[in-house]
C-alpha positions as CSV (number, residue, x, y, z in Angstrom):
1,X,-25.7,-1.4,-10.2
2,X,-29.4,-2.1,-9.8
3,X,-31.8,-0.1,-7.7
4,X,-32.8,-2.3,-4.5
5,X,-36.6,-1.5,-2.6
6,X,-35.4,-1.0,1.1
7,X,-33.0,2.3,1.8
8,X,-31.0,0.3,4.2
9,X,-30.6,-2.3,1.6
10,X,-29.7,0.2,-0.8
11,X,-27.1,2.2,1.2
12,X,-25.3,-0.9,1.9
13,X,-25.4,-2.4,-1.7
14,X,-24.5,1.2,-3.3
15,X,-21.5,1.0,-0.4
16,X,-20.2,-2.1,-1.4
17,X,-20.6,-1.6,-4.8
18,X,-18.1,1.1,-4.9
19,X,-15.6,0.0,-2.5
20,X,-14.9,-3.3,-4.0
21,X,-15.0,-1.2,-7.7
22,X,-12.1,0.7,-6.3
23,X,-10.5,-2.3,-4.3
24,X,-9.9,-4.0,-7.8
25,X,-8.0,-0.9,-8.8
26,X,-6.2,-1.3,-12.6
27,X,-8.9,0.5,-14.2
28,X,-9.0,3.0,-17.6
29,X,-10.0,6.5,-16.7
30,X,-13.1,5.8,-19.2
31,X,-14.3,2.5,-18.2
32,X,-13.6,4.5,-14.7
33,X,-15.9,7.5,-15.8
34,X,-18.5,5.2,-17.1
35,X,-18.9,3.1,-13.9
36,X,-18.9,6.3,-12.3
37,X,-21.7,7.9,-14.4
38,X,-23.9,5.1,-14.1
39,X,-23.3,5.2,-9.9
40,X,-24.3,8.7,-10.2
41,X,-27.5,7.9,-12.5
42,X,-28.7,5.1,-10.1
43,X,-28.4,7.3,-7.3
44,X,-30.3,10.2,-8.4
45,X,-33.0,7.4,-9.6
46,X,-32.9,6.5,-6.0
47,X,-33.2,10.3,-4.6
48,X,-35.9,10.9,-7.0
49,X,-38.3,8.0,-5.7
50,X,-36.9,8.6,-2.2
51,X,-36.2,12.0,-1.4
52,X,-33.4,10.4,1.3
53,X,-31.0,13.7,1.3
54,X,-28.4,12.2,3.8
55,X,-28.0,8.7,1.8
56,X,-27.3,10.8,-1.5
57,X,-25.0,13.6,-0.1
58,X,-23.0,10.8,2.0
59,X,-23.1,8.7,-1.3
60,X,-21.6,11.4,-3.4
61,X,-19.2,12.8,-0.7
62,X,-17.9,8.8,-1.2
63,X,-17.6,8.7,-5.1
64,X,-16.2,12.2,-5.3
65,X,-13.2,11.2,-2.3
66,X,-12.7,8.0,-4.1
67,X,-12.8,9.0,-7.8
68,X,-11.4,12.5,-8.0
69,X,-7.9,13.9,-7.5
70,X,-8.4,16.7,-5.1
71,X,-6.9,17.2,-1.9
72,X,-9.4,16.1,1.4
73,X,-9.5,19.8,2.4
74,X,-8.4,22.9,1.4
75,X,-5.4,22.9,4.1
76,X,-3.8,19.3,3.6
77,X,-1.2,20.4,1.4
78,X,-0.2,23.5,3.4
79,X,2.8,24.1,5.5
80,X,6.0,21.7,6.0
81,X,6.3,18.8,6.8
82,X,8.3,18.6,10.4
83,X,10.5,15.9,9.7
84,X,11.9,17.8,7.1
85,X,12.9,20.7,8.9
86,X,16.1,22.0,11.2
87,X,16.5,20.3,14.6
88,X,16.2,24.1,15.6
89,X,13.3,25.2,13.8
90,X,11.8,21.9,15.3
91,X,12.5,23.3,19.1
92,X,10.8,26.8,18.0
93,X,7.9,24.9,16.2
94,X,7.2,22.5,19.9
95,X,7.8,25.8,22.1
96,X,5.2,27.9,20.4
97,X,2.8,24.7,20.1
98,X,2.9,24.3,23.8
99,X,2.4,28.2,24.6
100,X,-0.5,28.0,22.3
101,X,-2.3,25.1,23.4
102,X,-0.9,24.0,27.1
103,X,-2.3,26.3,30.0
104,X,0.1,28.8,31.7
């Protein structure tokens, strides 16, 4: 990745840089971690000469969903799934949805 004058023309290139590294897909964790390493370098050389807070944290919000294996939030593996419960538990599940959220 090389560093690019214009913020707009840097955002974009840094964009597309890392969507079409991940659209290839079939990579080693290490050439992975590499790529990934030098991303990080070339934005921080970026944030240094531009202070632009918003391009970095939206950068790095993108190479951390993309790269890591975490869940998106902290409650997307909670509860069960409804089309794996009881036809009855499913009636009690709707009924106290529509209490809670329909008006009286």
């Amino acid at each position: 990745m090389s560093l690019i004058n214009n913020d707009i023309d840097f955002e974009l290139n840094y964009y597309t840089k890392i969507i079409n590294y991940i659209q290839k897909g079939n990579f080693e964790y290490r050439k992975a971690e590499i790529w990934r390493s030098k991303a990080l370098i070339e934005l921080m050389e970026f944030f240094k000469r531009t202070r632009n807070r918003t391009l970095v944290t939206n950068a790095l919000l993108l190479l951390i969903s993309l790269f890591e294996d975490i869940p998106p939030d902290t409650y997307n593996n909670l509860g069960e799934d409804a089309n794996h419960i009881s036809k009855e538990e499913r009636k009690i599940l709707i009924e106290d949805l529509k209490n809670e959220f329909l008006p009286n």
